[in-house]
N, C-alpha and C positions, 0 to 999 in steps of 0.2 A: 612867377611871383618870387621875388626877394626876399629873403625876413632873417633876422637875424638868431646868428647863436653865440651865447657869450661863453668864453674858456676862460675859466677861475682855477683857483689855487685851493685846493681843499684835504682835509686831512689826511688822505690817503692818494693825494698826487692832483691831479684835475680833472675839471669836467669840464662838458660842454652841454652848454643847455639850451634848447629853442624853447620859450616860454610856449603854453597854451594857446594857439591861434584860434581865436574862433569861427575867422571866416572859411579858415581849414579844418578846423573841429579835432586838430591834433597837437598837441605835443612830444620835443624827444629828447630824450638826456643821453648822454655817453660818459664812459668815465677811462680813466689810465693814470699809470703812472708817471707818464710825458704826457707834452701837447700833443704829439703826435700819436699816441695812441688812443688819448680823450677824442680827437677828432675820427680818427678809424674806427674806434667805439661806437661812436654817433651813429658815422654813416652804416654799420652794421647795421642798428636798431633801425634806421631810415628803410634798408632793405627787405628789416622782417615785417615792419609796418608795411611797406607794399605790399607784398607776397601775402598778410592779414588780412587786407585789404582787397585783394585778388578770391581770398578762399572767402571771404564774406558776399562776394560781390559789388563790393563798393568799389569806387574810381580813387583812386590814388594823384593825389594834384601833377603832372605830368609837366608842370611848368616848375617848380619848387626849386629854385635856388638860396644858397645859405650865403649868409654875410657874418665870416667868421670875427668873431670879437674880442680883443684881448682883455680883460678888463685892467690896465698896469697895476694898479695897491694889488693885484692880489698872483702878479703872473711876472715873471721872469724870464724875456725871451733872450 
């Protein structure tokens, strides 16, 4: 599954954020002071959620691909 994460411009550098999925029952935000650290950020937090997800016993979506987003008003690539 595809889903998107949008990387905005925000007070203290950017983020990247996958909205609330409910048919995956998660959400995940990252942040940096570049793009490329908002997105490293993320996929960090993507990591600790599985490994959450592992110590809970629950299944981690194992197909989970991101559709990274620039939003331009607010990102300067």
């Amino acid at each position: 599954m595809k889903v998107p994460v949008f990387i905005e411009r925000c007070e203290d550098g950017y983020s990247a954020l996958m909205e609330y999925c409910e048919k995956l029952n998660i959400g995940l935000s990252g942040s940096g002071e570049t793009i490329e650290k908002a997105i490293s950020d993320f996929l960090r937090v993507r990591d600790d959620m599985k490994n959450f997800y592992k110590s809970a016993g629950m299944v981690f979506p194992s197909d989970l691909e991101f559709d990274f987003r620039y939003q331009v008003a607010s990102v300067s690539v």
